[in-house]
C-alpha positions as CSV (number, residue, x, y, z in Angstrom):
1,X,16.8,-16.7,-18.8
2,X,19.7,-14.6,-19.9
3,X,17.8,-12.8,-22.2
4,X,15.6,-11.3,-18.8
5,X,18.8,-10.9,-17.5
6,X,19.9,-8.5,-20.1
7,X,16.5,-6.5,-20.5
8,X,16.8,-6.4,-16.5
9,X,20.1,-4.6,-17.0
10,X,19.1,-2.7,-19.4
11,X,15.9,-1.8,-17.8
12,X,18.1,-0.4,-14.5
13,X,21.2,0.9,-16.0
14,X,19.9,4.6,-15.4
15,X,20.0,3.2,-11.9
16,X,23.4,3.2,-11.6
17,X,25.0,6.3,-11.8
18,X,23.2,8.3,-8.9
19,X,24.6,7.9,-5.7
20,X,20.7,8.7,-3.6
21,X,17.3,7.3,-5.7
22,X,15.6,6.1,-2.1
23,X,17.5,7.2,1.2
24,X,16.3,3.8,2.9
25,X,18.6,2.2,0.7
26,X,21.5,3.9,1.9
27,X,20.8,3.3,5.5
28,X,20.5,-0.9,4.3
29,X,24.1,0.3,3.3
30,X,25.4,1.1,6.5
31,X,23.5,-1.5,8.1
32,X,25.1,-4.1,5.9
33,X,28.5,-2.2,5.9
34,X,28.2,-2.8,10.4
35,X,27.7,-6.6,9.8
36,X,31.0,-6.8,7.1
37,X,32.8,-5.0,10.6
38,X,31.5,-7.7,12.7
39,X,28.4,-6.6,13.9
40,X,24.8,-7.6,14.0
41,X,22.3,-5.3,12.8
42,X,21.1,-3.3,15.5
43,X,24.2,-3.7,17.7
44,X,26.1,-1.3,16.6
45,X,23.7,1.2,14.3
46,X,20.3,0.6,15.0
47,X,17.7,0.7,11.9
48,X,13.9,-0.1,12.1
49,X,13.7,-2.3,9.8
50,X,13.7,-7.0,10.1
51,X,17.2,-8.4,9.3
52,X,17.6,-10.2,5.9
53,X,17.8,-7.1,3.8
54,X,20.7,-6.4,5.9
55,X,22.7,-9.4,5.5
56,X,21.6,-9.6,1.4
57,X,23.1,-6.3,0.9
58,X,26.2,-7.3,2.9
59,X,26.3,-10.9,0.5
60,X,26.5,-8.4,-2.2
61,X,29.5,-6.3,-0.6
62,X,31.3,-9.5,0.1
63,X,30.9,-10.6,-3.3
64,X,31.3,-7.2,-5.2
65,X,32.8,-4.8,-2.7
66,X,31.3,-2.1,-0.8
67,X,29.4,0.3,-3.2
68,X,26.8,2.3,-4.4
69,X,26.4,-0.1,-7.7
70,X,26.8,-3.3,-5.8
71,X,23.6,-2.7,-3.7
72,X,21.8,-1.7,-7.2
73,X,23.4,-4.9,-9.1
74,X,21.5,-7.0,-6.0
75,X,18.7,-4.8,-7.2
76,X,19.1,-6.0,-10.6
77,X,19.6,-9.9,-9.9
78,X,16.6,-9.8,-7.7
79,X,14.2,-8.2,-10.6
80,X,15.8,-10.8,-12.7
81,X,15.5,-13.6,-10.7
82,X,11.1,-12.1,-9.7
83,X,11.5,-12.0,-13.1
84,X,12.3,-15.8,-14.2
85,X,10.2,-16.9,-11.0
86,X,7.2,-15.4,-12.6
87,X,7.8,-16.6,-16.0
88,X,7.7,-20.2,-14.3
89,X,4.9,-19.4,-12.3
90,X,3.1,-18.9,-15.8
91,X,4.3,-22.1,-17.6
92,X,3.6,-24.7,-14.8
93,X,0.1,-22.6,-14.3
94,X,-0.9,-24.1,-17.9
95,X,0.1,-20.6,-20.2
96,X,1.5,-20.6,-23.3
97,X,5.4,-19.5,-23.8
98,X,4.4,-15.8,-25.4
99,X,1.8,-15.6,-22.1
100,X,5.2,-16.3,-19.7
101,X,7.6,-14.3,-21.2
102,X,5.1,-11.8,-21.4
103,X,4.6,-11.6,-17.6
104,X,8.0,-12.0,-17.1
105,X,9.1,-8.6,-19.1
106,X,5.9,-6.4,-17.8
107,X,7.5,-7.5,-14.0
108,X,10.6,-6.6,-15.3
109,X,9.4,-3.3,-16.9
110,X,6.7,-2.2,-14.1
111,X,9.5,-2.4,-11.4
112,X,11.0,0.7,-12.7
113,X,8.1,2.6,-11.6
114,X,7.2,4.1,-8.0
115,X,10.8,4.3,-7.1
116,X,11.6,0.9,-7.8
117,X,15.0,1.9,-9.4
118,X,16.3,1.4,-6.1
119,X,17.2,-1.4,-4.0
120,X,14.4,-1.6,-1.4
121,X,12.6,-4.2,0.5
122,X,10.0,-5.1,-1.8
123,X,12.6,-5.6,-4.6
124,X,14.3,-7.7,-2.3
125,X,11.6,-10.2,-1.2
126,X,10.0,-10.4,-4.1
127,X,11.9,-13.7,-5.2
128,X,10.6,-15.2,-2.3
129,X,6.8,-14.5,-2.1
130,X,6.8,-15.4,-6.0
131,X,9.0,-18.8,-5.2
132,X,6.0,-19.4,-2.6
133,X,3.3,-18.9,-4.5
134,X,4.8,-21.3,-7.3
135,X,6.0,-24.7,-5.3
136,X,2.0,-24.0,-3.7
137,X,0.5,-24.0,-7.1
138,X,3.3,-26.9,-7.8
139,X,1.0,-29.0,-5.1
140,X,-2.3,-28.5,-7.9
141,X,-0.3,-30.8,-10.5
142,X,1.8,-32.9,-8.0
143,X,1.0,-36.2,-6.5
144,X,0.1,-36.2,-2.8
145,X,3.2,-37.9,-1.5
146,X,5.0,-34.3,-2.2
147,X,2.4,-32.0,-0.9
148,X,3.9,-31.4,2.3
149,X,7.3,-31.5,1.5
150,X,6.1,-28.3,-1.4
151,X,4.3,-26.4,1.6
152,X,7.1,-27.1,3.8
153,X,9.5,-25.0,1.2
154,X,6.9,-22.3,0.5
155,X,6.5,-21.9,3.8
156,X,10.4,-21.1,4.1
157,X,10.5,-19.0,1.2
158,X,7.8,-17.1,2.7
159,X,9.6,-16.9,5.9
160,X,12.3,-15.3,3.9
161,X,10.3,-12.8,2.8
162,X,8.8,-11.9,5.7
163,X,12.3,-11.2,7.5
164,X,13.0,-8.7,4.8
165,X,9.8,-7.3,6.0
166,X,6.7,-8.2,7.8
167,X,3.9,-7.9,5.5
168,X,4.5,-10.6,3.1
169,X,3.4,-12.9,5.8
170,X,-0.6,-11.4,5.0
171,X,0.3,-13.1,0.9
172,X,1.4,-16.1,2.2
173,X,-1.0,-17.3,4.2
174,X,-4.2,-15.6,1.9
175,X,-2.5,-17.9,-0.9
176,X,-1.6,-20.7,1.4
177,X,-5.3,-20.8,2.3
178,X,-6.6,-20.8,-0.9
179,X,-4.8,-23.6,-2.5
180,X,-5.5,-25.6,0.6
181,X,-9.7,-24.9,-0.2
182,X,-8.8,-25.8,-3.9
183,X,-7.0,-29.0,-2.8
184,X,-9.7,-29.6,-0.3
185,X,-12.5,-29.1,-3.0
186,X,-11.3,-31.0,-5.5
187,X,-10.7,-34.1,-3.3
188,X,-7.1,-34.4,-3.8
189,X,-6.7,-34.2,0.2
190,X,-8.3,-35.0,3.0
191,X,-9.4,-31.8,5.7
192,X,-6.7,-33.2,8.2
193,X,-3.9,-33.7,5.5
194,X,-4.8,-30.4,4.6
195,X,-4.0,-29.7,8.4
196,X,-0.6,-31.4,8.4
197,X,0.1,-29.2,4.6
198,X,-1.1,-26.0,7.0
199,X,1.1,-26.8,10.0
200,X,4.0,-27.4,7.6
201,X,4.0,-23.8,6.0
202,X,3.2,-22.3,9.4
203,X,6.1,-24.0,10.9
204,X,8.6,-23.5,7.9
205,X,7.2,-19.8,7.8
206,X,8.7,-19.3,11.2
207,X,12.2,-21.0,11.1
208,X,14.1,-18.0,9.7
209,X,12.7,-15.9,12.2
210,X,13.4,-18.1,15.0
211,X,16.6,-19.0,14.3
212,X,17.4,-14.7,14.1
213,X,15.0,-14.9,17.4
214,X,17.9,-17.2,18.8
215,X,21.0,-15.2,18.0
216,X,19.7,-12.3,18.8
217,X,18.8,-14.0,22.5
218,X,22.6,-15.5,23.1
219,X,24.0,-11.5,22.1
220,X,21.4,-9.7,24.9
221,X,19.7,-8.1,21.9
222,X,16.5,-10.0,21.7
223,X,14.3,-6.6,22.9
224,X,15.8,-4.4,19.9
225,X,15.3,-7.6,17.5
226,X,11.6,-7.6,18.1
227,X,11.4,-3.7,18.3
228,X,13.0,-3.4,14.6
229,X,11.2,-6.3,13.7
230,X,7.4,-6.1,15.2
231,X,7.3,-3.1,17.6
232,X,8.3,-0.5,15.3
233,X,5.7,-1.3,12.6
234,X,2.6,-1.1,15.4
235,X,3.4,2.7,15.7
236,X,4.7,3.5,12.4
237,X,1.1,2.6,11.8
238,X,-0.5,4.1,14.1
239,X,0.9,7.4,12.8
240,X,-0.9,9.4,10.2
241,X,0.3,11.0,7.5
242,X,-3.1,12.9,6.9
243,X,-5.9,12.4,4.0
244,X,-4.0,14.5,1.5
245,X,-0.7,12.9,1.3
246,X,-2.4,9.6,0.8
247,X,-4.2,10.8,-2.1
248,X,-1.7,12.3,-3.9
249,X,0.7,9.0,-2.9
250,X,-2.3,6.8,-4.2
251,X,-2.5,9.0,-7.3
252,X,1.1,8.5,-8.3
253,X,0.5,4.7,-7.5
254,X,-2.8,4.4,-10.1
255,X,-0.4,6.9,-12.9
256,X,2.3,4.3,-12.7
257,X,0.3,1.5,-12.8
258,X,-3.0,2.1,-14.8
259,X,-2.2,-0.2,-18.0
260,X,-1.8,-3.5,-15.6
261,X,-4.5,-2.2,-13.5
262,X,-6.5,-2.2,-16.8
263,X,-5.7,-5.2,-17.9
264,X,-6.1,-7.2,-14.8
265,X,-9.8,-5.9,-14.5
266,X,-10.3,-7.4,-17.8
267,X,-8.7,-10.6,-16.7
268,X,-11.0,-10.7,-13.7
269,X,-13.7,-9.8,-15.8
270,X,-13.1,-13.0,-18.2
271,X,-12.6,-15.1,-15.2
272,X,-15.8,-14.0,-13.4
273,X,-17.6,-14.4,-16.9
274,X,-16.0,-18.2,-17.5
275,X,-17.5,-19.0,-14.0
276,X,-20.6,-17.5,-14.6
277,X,-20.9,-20.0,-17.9
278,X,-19.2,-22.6,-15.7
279,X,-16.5,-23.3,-18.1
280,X,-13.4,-25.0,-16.9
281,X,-10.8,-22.8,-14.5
282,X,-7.0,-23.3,-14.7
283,X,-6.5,-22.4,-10.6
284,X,-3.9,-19.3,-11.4
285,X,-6.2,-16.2,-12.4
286,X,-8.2,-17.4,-9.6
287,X,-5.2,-17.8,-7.1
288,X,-3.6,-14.6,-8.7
289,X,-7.0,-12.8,-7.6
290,X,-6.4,-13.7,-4.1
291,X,-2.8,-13.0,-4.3
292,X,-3.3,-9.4,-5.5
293,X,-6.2,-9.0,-2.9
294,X,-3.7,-9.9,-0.2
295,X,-0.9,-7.9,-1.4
296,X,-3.2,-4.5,-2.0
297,X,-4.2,-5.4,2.3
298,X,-0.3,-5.9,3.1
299,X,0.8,-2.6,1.6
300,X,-2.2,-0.8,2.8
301,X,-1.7,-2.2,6.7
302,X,0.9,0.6,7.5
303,X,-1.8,3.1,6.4
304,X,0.8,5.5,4.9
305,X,0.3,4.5,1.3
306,X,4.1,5.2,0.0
307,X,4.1,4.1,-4.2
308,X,7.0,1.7,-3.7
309,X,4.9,-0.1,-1.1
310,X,2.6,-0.8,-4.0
311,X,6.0,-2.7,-6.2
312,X,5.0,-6.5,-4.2
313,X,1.4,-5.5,-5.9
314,X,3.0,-6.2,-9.8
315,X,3.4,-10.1,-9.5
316,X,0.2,-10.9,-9.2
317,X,-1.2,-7.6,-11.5
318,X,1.7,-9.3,-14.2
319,X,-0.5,-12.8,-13.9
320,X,-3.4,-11.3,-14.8
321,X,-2.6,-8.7,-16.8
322,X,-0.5,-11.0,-19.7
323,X,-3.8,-13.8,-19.3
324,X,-6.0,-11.0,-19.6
325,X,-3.7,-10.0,-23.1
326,X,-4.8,-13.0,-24.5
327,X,-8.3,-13.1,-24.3
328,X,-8.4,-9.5,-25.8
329,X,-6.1,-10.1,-28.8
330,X,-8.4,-13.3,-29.4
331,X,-11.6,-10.9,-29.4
332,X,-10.0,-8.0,-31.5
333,X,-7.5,-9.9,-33.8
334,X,-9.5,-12.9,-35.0
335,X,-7.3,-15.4,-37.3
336,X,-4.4,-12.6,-36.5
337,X,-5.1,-13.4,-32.6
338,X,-1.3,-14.1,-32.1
339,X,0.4,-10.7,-34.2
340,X,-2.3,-9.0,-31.9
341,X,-1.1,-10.6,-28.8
342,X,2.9,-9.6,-29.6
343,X,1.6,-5.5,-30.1
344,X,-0.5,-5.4,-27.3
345,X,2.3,-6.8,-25.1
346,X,5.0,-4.4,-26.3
347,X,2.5,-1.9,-26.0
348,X,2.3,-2.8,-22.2
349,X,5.9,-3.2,-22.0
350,X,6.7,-0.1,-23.4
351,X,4.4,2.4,-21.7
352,X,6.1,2.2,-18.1
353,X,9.6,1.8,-19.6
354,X,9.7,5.0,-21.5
355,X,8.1,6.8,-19.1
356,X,10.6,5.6,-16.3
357,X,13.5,6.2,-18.5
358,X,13.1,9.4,-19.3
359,X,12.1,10.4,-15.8
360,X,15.1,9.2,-14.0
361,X,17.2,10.6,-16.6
362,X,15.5,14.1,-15.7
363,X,15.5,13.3,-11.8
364,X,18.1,11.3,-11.5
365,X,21.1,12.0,-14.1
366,X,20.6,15.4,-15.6
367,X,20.0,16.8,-11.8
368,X,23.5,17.8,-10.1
369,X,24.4,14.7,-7.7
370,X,25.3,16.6,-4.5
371,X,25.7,13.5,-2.6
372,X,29.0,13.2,-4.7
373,X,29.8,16.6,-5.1
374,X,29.8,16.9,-0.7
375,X,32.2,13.5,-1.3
376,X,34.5,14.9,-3.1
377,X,34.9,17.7,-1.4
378,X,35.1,16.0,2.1
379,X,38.1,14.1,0.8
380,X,40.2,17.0,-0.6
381,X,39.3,18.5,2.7
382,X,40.7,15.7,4.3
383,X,43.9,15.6,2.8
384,X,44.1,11.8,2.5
385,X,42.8,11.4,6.5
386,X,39.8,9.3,7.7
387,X,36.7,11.9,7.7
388,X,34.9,11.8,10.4
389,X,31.5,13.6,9.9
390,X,27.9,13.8,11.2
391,X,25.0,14.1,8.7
392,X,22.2,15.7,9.6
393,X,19.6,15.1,6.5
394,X,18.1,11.7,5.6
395,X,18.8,12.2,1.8
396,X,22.7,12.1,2.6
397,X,23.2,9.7,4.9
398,X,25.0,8.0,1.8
399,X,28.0,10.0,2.3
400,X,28.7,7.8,5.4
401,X,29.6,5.0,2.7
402,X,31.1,7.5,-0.4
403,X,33.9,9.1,2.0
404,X,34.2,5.8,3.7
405,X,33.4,7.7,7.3
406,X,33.1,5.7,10.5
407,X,29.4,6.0,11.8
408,X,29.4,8.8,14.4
409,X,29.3,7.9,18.3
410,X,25.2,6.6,18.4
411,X,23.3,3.6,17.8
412,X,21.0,6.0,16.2
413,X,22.8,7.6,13.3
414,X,19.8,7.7,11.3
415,X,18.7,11.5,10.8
416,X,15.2,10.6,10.8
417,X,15.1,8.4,14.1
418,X,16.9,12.0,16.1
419,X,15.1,14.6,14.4
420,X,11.8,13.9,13.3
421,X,9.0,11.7,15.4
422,X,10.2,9.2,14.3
423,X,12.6,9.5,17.5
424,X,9.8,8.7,20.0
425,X,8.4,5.2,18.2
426,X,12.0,4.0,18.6
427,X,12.4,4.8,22.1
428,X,15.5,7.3,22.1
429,X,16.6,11.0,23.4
430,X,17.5,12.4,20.5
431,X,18.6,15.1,22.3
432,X,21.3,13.0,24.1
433,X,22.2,11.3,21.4
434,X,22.9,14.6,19.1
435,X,24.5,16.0,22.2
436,X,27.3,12.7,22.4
437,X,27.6,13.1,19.0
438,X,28.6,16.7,18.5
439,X,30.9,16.1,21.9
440,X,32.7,14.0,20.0
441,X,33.8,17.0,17.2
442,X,33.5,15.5,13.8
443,X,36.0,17.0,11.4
444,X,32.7,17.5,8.8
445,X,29.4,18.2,9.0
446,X,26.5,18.3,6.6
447,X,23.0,20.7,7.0
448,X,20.0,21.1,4.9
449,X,18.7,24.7,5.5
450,X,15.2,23.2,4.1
451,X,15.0,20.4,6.9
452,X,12.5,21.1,9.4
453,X,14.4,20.4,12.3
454,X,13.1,20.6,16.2
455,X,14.0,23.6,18.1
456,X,16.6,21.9,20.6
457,X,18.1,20.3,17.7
458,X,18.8,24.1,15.6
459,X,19.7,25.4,19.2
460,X,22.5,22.4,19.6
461,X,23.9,22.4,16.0
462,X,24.3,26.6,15.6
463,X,25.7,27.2,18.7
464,X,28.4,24.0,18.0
465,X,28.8,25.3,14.3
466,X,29.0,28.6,15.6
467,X,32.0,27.9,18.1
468,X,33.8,25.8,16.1
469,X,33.1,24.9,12.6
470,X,33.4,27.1,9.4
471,X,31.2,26.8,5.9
472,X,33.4,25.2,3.3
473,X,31.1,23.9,0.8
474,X,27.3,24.7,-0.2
475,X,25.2,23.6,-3.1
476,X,21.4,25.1,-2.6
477,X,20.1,24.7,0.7
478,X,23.2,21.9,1.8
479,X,26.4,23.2,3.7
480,X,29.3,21.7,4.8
481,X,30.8,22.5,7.8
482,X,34.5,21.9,8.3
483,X,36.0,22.1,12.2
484,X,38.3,25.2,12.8
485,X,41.9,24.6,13.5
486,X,42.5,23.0,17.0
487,X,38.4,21.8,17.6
488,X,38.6,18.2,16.5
């Protein structure tokens, strides 16, 4: 295990030095940053997103302060802990040690991809979903007494899951289901133990969301805890993003991932062959099938199609892909089955890795970082003060955390929910909420010429910047905006 642990690191280090890979991450930043103050999410800076990534991230600031690299080291321990989950998964599913370490480093090296450098949601409840897929399997080996005491757990790290965000509860039941038919089939339970296994992950799925349910009910924020949680998702996807931008998102998705995708069409292809000459199933390709299935609906349900949606689609594409390794290094390789096996694993391992590498070093490292060029000149502008600031553009809401700002005067201090649509699915006047914020006179703040802002918004920020702010930093289309003498 601390041999993953190491590739993980190694795997992410180019993660670290950027201070912006995926903008949601920095919001989960100041979300978590809010709780650490004494606040519950949404109380004090509203974000549409379920809890639990918010108080992980905030474990990790308590633990390791409050920075950019502790939010990308929970990155890290969660890919290495997905990681050793899987590897598991494999052994106790009947493959060989090569077959498990070989799942274990394609998860590790197929998380790099689609964004997955940074510290988002499916990175985060990943651990989970996998930790619920293997105490169900556990239930295939296990003698009845502990059936229901194994669904039970799953059920609550599925729960988990799903209060980091809502779709993993489409996996966990479409695997839940299907080791219940296999249980079922094979006689090991009867239909109404079965029941009592069903009730038990149901009921186990929906503790960690009833118990948030509850706080958020004795703090009078119940209707924003369901809004963030449920509402918000019902007309996120009924939004459309339009036929083109779907394709070209699915196209990155199928360049990132083609090798697994290969390979687990050949593992289905073996399994659907063994069946057809009725040969004797272990239960995880078939189960990993069902998995994948489920995950491709759950990241497809929002119908906007983003690549690092498609990261909670590599578990189950790892399963099949290193089973699928074997079987074709056993047809080409012969008596050299097993030196066959170790090249076309590397081979698999190394594809997305170098690819990744050398891609964030271009995007990520060799580009200017003007997230922490704006930083450092908001705190020689400050001359050792507090800043207080107002960002305007979703890729730098960062700076909130690198100058150590105080969130400006809104609930909604998210750029996206006041200036794009995203301001009508959460229910807001963005206008109103802009207008109390720039009442307020922020010592700093920060424009992106090439954000397509709404008319009343350019109206309200030039004629403020106009009155009472002058340019004192620009790198491209960014400015920074410093408050004349005597207007803050």
């Amino acid at each position: 295990m601390a041999g993953l642990l190491g590739m993980t690191l190694l795997a992410r280090a180019v993660s670290f030095p950027p201070a912006v890979i995926n903008p949601d991450e920095s919001i989960f930043a100041l979300a978590a940053r809010e709780v650490l103050n004494g606040n519950l999410p949404y109380e004090r800076f509203f974000d549409n997103k379920p809890v639990a990534s918010t108080f992980l991230i905030a474990a990790a600031f308590r633990l390791l302060g409050q920075s950019i690299h502790a939010v990308r080291l929970l990155g890290v321990l969660c890919v290495w802990a997905s990681a050793a989950l899987t590897y598991a998964l494999m052994s106790r599913g009947g493959a060989s040690r090569s077959q498990s370490l070989c799942a274990a480093l394609l998860y590790i090296a197929f998380t790099t991809t689609m964004g997955g450098f940074a510290t988002l949601t499916e990175i985060l409840l990943a651990p989970f979903t996998i930790l619920a897929v293997l105490l169900m399997r556990e239930t295939l080996d296990r003698p009845e007494a502990s059936d229901v005491a194994l669904f039970a757990y799953a059920g609550l790290a599925s729960g988990l899951a799903i209060l980091i965000k809502i779709v993993p509860l489409i996996p966990g039941y479409a695997v839940a289901g299907a080791v219940l038919a296999l249980l079922v089939g094979r006689n090991r339970v009867s239909i109404a133990r079965a029941a009592v296994m069903a009730v038990c992950f149901a009921i186990g799925s929906a503790v960690p969301m009833l118990i948030s349910a509850l706080v958020y009910v004795q703090k009078g924020l119940l209707a924003d805890f369901m809004y963030a949680t449920f509402g918000f998702a019902k007309y996120y996807a009924a939004s459309n993003p339009g036929l083109g931008t779907v394709a070209t998102r699915l196209g990155t998705v199928v360049d990132s991932l083609w090798p697994l995708l290969a390979l687990a069409a050949a593992g289905i292809v073996v399994l659907a062959n063994a069946s057809r000459l009725r040969q004797k199933l272990e239960p995880l390709p078939a189960l990993a099938v069902i998995w994948l299935l489920a995950e491709l609906l759950a990241a497809g349900v929002s119908r906007h199609f983003y690549p690092h949606y498609f990261l909670s689609i590599v578990p189950p594409l790892v399963v099949l892909a290193s089973l699928a390794i074997r079987s074709i290094a056993v047809w080409i390789g012969g008596v050299h089955a097993r030196r066959a096996e170790l090249v076309l694993s590397l081979i698999a391992i190394v594809i997305p890795l170098e690819r990744a590498e050398v891609d964030a070093v271009r995007d990520l490292i060799a580009k200017p970082d003007v997230a922490r060029a704006l930083a450092v000149a908001i705190l020689r502008a400050s001359a050792g003060r507090t800043p207080t600031l107002f960002v305007t553009n979703y890729q730098l809401s960062v700076l909130y955390s690198l100058v150590d700002a105080p969130l400006p005067p809104t609930r909604f201090a998210v750029p996206a929910h006041l200036f794009s649509r995203q301001s009508a699915m959460i229910r807001v006047d963005p206008a109103a909420e802009v207008a109390r914020v720039l009442a307020a006179h922020p010592q700093f703040v920060v424009t992106d010429a090439e954000d397509r802002l709404p008319g009343w918004a350019q109206q309200q920020l030039g004629s403020t910047l106009a009155r009472g702010y002058r340019p004192i930093y620009t790198a491209g289309t960014v400015s920074l905006f410093q408050a004349v003498h005597g207007s803050s």
